[in-house]
C-alpha positions as CSV (number, residue, x, y, z in Angstrom):
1,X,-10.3,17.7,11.8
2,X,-12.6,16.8,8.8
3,X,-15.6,14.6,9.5
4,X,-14.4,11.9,7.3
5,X,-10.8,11.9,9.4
6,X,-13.3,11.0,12.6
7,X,-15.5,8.8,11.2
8,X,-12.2,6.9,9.9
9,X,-11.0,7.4,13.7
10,X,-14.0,6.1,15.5
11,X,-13.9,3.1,12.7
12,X,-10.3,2.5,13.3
13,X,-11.1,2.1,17.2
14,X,-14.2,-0.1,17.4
15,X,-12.2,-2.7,14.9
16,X,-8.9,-2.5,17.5
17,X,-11.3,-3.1,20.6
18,X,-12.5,-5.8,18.8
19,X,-10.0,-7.8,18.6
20,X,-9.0,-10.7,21.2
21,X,-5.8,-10.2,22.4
22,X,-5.2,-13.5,24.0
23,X,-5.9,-15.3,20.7
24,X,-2.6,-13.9,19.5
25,X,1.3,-13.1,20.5
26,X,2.3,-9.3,20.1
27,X,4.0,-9.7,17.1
28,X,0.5,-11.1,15.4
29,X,-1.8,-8.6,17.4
30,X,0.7,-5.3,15.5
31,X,0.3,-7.1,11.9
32,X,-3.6,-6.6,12.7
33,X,-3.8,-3.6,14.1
34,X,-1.0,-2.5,11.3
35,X,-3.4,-3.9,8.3
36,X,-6.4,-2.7,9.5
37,X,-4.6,1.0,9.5
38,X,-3.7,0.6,5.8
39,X,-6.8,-0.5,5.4
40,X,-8.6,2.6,6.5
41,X,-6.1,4.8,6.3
42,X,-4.2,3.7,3.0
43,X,-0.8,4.7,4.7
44,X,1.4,2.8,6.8
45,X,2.6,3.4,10.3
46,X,5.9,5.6,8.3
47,X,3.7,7.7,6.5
48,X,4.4,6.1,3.1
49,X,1.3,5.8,1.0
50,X,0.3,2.2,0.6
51,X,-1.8,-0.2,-1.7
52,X,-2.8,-3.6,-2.1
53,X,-0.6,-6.0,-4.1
54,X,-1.7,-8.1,-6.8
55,X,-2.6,-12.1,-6.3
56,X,0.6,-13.2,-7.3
57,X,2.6,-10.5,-5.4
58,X,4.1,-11.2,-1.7
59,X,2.7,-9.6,1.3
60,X,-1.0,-7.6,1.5
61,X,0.3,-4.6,0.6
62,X,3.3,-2.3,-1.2
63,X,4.5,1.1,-0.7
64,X,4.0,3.2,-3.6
65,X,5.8,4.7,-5.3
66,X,5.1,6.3,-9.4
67,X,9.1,7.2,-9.3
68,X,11.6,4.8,-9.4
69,X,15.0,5.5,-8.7
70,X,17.7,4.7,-10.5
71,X,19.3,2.3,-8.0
72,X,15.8,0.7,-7.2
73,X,15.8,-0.1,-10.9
74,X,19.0,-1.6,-11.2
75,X,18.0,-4.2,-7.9
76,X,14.9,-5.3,-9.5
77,X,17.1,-5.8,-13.1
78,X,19.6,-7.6,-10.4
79,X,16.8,-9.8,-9.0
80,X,15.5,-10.7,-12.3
81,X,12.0,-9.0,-11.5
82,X,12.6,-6.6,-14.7
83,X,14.6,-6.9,-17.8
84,X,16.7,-4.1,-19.6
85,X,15.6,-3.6,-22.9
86,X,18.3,-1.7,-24.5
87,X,16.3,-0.6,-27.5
88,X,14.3,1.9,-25.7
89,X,17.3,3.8,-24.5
């Protein structure tokens, strides 16, 4: 294991010990633990490479992704999060 990997590890640890759990329920005290990983780690707990959103996206963080498929395309033209420009086609 690489000296950054347990520097990350050790950093990971102290910030989880510090933490109160009886200030929280379980479901709160995972999101915590579960943002301070992507925070350190920049991957979630299912392996998926993660970054921050934007201001005026939902949530902290997204999965990326530089591919899209085609069905992931055709739910965000559904959703009316992207428009289909046939011109470009």
């Amino acid at each position: 294991m690489s000296r950054y990997n347990q520097i990350n590890i050790q950093h990971f640890a102290n910030l989880v010990q510090e933490i109160n759990v009886s200030k929280y329920t379980q479901e709160e005290y995972r999101e915590i633990v579960e943002d301070i990983y992507m925070a350190i780690f920049r991957h979630n707990t299912e392996g998926e490479y993660v970054i921050p959103t934007m201001p005026n996206e939902e949530g902290e963080w997204k999965v990326y992704k530089p591919k899209q498929t085609k069905e992931e395309v055709m739910e965000l033209i559904q959703k009316g999060k992207m428009v289909w420009d046939k011109t470009v086609i």
